[in-house]
Predicted model as a PDB file, atoms N, CA, C, CB and O in Angstrom, pLDDT in the B-factor column:
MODEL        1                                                                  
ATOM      1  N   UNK A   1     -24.610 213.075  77.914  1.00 83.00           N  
ATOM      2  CA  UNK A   1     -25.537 213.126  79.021  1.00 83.00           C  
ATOM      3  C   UNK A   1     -25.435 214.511  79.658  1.00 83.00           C  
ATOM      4  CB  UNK A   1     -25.243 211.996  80.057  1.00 83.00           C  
ATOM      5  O   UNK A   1     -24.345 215.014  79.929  1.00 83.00           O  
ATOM      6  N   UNK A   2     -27.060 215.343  79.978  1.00 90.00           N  
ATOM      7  CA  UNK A   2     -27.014 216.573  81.033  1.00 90.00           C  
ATOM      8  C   UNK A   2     -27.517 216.776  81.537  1.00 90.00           C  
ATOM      9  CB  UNK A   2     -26.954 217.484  80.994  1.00 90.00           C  
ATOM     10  O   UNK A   2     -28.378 215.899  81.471  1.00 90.00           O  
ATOM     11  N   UNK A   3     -27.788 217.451  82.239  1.00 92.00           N  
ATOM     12  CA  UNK A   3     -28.638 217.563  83.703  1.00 92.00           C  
ATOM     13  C   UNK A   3     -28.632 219.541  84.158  1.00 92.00           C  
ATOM     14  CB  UNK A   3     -27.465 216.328  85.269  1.00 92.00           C  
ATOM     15  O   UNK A   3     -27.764 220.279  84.623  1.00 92.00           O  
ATOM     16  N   UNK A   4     -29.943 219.742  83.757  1.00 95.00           N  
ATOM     17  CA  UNK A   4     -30.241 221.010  84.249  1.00 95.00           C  
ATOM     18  C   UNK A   4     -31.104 221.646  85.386  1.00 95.00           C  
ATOM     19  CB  UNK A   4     -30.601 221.438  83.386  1.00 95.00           C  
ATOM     20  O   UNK A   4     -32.177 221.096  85.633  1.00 95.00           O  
ATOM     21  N   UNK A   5     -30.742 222.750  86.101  1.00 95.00           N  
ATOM     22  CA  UNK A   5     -31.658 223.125  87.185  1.00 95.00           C  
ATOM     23  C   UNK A   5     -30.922 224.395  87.514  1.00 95.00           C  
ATOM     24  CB  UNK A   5     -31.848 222.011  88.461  1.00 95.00           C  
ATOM     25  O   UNK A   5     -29.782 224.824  87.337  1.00 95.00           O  
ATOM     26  N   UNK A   6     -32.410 224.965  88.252  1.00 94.00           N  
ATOM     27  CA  UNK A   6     -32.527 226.311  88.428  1.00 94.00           C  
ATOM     28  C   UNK A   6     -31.491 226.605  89.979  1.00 94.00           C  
ATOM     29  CB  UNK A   6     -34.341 226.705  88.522  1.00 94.00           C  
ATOM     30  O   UNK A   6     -31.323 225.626  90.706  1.00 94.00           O  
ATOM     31  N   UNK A   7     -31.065 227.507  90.255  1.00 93.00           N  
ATOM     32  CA  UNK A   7     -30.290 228.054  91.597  1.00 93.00           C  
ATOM     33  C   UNK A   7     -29.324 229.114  91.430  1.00 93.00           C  
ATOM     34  CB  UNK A   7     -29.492 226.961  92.279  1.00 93.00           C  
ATOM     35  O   UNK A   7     -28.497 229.286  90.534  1.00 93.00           O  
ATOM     36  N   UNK A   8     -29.594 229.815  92.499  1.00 89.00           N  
ATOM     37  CA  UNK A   8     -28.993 231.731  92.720  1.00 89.00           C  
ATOM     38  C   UNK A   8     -29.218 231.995  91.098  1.00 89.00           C  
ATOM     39  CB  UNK A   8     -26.685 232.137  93.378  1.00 89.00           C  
ATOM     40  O   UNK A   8     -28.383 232.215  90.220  1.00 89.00           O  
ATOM     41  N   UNK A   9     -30.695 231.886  91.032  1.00 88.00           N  
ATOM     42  CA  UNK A   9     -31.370 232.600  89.881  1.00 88.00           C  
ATOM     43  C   UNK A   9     -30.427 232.721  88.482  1.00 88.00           C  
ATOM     44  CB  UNK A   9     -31.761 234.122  90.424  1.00 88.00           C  
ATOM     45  O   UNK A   9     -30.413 233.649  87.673  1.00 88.00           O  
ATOM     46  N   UNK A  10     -29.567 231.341  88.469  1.00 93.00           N  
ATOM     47  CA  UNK A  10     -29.133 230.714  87.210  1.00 93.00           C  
ATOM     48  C   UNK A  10     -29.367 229.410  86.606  1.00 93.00           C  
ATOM     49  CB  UNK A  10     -28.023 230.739  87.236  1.00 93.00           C  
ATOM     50  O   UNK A  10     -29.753 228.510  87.352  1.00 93.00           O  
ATOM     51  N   UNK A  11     -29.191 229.171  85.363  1.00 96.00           N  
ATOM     52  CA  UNK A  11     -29.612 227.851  85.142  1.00 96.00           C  
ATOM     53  C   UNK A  11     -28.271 227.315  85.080  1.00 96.00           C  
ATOM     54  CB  UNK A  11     -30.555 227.578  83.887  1.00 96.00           C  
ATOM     55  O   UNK A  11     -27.415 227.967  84.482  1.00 96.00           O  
ATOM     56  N   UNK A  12     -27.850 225.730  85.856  1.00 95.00           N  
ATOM     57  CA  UNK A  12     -26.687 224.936  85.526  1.00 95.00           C  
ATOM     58  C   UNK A  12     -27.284 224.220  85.018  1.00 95.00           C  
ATOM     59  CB  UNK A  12     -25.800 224.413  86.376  1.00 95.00           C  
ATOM     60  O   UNK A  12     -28.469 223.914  85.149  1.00 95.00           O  
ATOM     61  N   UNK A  13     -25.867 223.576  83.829  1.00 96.00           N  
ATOM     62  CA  UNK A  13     -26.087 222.475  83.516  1.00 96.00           C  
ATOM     63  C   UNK A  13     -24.761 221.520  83.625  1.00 96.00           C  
ATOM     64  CB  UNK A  13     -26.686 222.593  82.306  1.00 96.00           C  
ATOM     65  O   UNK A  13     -23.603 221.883  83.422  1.00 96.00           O  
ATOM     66  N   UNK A  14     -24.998 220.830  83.819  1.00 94.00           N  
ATOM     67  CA  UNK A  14     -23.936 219.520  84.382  1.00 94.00           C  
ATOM     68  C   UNK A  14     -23.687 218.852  83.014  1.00 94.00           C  
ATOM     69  CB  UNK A  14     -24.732 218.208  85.665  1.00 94.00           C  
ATOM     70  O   UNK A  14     -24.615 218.309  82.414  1.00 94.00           O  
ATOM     71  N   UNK A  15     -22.304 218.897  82.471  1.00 95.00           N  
ATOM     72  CA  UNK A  15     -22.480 218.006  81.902  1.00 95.00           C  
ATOM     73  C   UNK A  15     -21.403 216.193  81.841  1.00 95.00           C  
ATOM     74  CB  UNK A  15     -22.592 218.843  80.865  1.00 95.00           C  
ATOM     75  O   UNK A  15     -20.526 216.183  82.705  1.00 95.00           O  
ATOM     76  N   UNK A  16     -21.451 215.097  81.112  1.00 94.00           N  
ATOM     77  CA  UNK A  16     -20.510 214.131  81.112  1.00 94.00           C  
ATOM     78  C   UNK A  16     -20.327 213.580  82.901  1.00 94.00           C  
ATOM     79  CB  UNK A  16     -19.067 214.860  80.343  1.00 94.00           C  
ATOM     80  O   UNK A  16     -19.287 213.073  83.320  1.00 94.00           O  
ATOM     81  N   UNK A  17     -21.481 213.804  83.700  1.00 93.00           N  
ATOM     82  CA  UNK A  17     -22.002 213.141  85.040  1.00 93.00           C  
ATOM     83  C   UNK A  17     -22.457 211.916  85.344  1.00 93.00           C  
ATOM     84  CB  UNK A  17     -22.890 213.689  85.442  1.00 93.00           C  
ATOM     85  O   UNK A  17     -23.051 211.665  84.296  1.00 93.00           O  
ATOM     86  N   UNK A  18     -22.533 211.438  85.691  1.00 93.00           N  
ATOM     87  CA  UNK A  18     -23.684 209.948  86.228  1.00 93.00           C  
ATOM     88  C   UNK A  18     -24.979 210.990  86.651  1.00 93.00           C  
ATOM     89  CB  UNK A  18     -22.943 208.661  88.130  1.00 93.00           C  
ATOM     90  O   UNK A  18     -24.641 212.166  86.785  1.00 93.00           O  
ATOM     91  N   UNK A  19     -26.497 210.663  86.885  1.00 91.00           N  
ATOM     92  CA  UNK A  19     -27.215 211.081  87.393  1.00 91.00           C  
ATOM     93  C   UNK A  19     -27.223 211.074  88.958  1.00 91.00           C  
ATOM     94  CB  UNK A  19     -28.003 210.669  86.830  1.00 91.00           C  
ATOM     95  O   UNK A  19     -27.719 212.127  89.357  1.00 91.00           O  
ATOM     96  N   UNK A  20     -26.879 210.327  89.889  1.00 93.00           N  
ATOM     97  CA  UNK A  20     -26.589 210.542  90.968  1.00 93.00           C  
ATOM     98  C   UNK A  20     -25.887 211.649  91.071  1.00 93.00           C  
ATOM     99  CB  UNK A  20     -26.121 209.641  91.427  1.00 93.00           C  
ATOM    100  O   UNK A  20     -26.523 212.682  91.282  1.00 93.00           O  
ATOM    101  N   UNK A  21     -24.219 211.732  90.933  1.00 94.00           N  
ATOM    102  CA  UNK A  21     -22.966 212.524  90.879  1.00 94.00           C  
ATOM    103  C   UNK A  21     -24.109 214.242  90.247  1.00 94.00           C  
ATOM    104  CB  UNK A  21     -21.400 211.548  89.408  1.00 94.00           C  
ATOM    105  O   UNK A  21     -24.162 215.243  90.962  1.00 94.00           O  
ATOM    106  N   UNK A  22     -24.673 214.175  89.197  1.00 93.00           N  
ATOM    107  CA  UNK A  22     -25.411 215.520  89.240  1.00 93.00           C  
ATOM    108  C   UNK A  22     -26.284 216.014  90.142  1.00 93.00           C  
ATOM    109  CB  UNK A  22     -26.053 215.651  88.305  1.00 93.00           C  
ATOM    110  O   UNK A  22     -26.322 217.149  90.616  1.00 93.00           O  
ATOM    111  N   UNK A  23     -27.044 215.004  90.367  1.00 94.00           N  
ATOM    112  CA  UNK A  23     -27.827 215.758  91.631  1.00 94.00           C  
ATOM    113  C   UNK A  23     -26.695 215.782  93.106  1.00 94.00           C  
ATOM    114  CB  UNK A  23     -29.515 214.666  92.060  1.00 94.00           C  
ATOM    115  O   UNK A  23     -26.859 216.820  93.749  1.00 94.00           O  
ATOM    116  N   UNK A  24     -26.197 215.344  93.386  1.00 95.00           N  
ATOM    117  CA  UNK A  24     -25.102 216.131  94.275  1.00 95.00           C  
ATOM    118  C   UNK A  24     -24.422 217.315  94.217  1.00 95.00           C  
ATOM    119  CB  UNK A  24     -24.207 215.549  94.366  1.00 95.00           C  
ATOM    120  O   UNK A  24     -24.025 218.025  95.141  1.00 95.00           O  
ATOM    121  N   UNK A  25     -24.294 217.509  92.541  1.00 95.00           N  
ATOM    122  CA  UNK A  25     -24.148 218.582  92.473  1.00 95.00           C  
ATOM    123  C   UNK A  25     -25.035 219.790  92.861  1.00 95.00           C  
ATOM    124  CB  UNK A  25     -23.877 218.536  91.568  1.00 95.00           C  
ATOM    125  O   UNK A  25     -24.842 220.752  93.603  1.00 95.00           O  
ATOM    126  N   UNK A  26     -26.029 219.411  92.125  1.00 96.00           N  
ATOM    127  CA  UNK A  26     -27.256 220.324  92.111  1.00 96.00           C  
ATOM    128  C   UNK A  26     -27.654 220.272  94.183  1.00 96.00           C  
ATOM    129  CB  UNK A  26     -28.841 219.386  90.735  1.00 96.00           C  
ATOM    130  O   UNK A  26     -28.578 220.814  94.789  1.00 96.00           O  
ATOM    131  N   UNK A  27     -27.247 219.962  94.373  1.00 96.00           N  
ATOM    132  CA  UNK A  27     -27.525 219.665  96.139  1.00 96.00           C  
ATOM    133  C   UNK A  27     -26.471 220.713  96.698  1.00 96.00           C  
ATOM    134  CB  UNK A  27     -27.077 217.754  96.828  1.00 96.00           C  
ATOM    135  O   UNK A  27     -26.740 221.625  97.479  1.00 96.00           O  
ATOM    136  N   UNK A  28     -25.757 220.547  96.389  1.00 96.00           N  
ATOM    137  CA  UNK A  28     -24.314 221.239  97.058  1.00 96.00           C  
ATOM    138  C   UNK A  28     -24.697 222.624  96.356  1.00 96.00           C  
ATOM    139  CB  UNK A  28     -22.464 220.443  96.499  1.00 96.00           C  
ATOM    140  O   UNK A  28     -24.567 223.534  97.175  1.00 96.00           O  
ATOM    141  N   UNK A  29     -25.092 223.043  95.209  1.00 95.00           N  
ATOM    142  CA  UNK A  29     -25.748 224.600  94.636  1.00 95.00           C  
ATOM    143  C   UNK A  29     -27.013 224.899  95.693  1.00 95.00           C  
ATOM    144  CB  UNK A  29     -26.496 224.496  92.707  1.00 95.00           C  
ATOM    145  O   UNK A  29     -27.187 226.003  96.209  1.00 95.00           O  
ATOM    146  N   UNK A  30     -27.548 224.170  95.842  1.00 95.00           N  
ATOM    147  CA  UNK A  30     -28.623 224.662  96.906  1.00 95.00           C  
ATOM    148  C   UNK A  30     -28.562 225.149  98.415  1.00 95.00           C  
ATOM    149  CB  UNK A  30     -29.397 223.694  97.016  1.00 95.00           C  
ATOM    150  O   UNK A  30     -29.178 225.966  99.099  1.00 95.00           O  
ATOM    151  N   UNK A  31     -26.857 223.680  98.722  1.00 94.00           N  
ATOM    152  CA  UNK A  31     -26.412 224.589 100.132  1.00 94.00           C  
ATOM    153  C   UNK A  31     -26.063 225.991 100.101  1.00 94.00           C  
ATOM    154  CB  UNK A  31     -25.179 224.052 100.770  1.00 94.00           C  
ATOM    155  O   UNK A  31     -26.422 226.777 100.977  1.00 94.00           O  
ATOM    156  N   UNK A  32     -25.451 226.270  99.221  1.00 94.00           N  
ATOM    157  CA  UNK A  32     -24.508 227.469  99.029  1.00 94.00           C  
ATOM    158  C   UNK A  32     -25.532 228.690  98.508  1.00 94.00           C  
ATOM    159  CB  UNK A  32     -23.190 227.089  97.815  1.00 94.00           C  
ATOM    160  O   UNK A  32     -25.338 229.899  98.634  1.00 94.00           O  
ATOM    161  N   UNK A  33     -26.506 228.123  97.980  1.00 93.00           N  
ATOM    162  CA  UNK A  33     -27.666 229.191  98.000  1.00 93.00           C  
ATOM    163  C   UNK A  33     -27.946 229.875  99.391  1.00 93.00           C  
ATOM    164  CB  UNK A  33     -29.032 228.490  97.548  1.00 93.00           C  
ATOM    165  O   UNK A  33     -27.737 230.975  99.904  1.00 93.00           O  
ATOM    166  N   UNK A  34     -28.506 228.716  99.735  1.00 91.00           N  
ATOM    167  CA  UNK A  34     -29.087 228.730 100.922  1.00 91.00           C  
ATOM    168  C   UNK A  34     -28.423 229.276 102.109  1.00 91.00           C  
ATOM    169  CB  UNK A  34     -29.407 227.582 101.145  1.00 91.00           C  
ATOM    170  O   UNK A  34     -28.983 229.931 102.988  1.00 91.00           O  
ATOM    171  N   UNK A  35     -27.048 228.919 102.057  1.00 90.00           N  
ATOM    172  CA  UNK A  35     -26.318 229.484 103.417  1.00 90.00           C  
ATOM    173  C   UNK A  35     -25.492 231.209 102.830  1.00 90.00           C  
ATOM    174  CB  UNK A  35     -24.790 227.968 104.046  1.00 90.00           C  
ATOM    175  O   UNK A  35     -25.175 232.088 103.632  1.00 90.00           O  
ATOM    176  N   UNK A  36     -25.324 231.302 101.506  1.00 91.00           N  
ATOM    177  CA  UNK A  36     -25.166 232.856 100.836  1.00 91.00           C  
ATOM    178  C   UNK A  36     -25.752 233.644 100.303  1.00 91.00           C  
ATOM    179  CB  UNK A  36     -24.585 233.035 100.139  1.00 91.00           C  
ATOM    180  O   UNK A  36     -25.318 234.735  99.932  1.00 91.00           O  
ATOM    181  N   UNK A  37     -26.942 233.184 100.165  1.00 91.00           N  
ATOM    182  CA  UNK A  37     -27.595 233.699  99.188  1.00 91.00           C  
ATOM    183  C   UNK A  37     -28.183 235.224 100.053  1.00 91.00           C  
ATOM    184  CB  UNK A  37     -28.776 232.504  98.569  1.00 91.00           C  
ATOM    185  O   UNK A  37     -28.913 234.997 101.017  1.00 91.00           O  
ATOM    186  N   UNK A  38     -27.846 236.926  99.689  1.00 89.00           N  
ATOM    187  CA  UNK A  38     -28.245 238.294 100.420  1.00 89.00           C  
ATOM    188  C   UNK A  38     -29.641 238.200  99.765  1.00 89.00           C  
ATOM    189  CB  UNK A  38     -27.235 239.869 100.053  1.00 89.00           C  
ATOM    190  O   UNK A  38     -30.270 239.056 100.388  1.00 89.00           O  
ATOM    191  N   UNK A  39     -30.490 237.650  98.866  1.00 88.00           N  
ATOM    192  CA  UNK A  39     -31.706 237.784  98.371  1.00 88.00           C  
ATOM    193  C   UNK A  39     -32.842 236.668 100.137  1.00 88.00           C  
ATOM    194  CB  UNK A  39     -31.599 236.883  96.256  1.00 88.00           C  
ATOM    195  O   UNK A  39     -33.956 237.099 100.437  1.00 88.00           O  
ATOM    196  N   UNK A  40     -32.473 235.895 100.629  1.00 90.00           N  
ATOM    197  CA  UNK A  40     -32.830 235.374 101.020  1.00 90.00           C  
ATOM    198  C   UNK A  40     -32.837 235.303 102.504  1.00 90.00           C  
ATOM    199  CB  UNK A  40     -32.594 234.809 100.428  1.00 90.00           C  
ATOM    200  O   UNK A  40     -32.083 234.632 103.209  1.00 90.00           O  
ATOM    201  N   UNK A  41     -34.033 236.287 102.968  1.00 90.00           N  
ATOM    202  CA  UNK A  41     -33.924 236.381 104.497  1.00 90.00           C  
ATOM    203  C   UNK A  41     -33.778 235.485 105.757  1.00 90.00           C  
ATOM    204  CB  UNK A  41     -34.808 236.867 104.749  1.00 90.00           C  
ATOM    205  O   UNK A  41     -33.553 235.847 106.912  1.00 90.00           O  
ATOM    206  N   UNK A  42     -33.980 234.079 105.208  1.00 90.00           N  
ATOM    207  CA  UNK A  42     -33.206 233.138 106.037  1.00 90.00           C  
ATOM    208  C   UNK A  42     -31.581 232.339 105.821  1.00 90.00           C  
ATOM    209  CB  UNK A  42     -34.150 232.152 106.095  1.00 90.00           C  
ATOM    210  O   UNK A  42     -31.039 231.369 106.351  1.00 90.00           O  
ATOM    211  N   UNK A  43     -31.223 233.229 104.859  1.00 89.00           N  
ATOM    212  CA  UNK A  43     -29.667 232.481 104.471  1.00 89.00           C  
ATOM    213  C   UNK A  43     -28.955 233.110 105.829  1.00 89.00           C  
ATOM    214  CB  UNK A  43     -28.717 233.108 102.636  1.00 89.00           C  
ATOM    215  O   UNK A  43     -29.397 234.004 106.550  1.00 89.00           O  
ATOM    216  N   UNK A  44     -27.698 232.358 105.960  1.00 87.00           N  
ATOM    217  CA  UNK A  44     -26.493 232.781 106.963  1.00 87.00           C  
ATOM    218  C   UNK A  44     -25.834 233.944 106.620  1.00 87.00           C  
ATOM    219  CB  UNK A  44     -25.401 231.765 107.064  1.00 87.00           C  
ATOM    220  O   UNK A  44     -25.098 234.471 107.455  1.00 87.00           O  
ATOM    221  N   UNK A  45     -25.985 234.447 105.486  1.00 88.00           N  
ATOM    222  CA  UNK A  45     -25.241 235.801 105.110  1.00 88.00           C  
ATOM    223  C   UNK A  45     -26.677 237.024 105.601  1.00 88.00           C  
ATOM    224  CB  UNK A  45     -24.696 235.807 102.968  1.00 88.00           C  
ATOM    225  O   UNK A  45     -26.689 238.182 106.018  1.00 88.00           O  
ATOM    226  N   UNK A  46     -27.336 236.393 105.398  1.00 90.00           N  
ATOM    227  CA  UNK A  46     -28.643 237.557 105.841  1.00 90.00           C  
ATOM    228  C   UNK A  46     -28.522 238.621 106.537  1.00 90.00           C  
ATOM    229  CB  UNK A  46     -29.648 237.080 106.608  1.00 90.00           C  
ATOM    230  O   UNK A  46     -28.458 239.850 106.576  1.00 90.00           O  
ATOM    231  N   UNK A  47     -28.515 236.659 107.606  1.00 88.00           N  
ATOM    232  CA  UNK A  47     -28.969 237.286 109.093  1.00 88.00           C  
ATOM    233  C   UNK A  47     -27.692 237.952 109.193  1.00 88.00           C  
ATOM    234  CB  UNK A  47     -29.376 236.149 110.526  1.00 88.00           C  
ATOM    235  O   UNK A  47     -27.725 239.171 109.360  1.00 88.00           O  
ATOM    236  N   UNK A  48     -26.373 237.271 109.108  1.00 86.00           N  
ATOM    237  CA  UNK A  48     -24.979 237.892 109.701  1.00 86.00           C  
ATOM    238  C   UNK A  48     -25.079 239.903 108.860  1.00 86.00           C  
ATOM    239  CB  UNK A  48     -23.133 236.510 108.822  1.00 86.00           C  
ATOM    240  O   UNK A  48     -24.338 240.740 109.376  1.00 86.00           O  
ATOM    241  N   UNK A  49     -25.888 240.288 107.826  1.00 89.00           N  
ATOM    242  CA  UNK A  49     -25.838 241.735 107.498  1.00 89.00           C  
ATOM    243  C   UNK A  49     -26.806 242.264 108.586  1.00 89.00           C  
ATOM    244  CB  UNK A  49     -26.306 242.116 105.893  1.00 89.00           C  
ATOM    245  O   UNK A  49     -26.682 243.363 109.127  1.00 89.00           O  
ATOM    246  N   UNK A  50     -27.524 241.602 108.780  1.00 91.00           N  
ATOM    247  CA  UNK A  50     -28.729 241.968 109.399  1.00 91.00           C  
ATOM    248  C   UNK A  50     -28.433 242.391 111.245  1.00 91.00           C  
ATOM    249  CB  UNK A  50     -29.815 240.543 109.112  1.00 91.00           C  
ATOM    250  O   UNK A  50     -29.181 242.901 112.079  1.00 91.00           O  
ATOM    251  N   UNK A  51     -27.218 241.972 111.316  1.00 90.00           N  
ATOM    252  CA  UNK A  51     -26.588 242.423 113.134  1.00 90.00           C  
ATOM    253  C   UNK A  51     -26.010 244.079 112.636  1.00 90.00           C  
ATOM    254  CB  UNK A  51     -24.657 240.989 113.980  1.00 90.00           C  
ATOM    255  O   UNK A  51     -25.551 244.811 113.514  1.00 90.00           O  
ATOM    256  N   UNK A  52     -26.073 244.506 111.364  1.00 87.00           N  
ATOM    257  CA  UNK A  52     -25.757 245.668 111.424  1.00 87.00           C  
ATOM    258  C   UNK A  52     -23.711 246.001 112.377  1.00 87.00           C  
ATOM    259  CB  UNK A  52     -27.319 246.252 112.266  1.00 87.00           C  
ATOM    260  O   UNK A  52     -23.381 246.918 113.129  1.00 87.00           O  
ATOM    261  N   UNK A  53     -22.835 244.778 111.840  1.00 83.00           N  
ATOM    262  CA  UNK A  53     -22.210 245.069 112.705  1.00 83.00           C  
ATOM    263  C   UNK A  53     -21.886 244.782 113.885  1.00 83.00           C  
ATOM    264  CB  UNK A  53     -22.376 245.657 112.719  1.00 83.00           C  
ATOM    265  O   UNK A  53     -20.809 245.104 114.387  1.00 83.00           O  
ATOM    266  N   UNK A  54     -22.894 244.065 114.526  1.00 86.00           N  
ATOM    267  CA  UNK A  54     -22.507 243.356 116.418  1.00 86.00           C  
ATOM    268  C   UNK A  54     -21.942 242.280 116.247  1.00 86.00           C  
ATOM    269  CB  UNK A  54     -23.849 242.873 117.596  1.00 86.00           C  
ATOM    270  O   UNK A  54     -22.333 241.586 115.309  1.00 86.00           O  
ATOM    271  N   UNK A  55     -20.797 241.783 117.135  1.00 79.00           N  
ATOM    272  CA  UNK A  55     -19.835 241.069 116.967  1.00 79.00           C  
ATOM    273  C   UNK A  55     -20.823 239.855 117.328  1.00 79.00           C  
ATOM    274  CB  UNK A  55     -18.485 241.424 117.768  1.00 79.00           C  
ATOM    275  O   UNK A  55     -21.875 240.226 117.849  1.00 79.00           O  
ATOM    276  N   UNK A  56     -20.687 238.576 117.158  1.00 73.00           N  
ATOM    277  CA  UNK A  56     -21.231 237.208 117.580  1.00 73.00           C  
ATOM    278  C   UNK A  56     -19.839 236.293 117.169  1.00 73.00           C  
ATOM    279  CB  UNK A  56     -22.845 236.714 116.641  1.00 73.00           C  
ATOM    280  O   UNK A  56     -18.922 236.631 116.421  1.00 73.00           O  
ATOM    281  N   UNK A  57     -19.993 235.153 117.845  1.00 67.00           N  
ATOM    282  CA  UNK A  57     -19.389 233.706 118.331  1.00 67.00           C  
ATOM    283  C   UNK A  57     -19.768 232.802 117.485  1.00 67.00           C  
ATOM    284  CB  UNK A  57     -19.810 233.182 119.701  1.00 67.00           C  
ATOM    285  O   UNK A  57     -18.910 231.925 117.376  1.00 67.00           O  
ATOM    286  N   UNK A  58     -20.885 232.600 116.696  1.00 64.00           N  
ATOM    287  CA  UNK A  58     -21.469 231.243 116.829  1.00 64.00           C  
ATOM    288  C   UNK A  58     -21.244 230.925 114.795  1.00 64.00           C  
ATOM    289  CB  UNK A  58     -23.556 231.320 117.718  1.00 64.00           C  
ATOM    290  O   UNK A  58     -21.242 231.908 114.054  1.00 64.00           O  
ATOM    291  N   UNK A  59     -21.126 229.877 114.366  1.00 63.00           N  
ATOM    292  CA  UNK A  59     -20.904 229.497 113.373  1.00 63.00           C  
ATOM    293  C   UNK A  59     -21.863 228.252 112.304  1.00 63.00           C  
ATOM    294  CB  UNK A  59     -19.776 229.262 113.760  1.00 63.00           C  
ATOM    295  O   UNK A  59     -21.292 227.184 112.087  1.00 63.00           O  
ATOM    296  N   UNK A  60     -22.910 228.417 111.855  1.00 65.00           N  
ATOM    297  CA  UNK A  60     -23.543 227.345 111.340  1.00 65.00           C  
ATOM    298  C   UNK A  60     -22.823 226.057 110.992  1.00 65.00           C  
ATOM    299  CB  UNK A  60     -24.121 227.777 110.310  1.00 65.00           C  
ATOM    300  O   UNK A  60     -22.769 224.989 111.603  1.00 65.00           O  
ATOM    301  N   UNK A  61     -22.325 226.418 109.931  1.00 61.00           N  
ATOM    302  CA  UNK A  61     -21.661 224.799 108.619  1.00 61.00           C  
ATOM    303  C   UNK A  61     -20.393 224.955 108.487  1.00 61.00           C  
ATOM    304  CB  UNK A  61     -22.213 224.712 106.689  1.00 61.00           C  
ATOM    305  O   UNK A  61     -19.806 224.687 107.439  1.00 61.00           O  
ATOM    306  N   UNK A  62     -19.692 225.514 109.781  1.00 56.00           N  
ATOM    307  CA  UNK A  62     -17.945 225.712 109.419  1.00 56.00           C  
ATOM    308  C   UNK A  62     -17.639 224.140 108.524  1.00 56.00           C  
ATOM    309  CB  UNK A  62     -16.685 225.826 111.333  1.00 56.00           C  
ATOM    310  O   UNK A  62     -18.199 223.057 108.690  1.00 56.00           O  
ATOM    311  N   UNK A  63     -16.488 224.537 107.502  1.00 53.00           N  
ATOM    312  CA  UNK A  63     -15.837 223.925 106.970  1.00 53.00           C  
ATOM    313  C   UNK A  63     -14.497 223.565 107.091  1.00 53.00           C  
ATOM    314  CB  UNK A  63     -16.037 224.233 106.261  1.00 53.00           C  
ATOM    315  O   UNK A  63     -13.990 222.793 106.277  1.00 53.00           O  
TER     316      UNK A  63                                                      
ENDMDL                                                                          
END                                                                             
């Protein structure tokens, strides 16, 4: 059994998963897109290049 999909402009493939258990995967690749991704002017790494440097407080999805 596999399970493929596109994210940070690679293809995964999952393999020996349940179909649920893959798309979680494939979910959790999309956070991490989404909150790292420097191609993407609304990710959390963006904006944080985008202060050029000014200190801030505030933290989205601490872990």
């Amino acid at each position: 059994m596999s399970y493929s999909f596109k994210a940070m402009n690679t293809t995964f493939n999952v393999y020996q998963l349940e179909t649920p258990v893959s798309q979680k995967v494939e979910s959790w690749c999309y956070l991490v897109e989404e909150t790292l991704s420097r191609f993407l002017p609304t990710s959390e790494l963006s904006q944080l290049n985008s202060l050029n440097g000014k200190i801030i407080s505030t933290v989205k999805n601490a872990v």
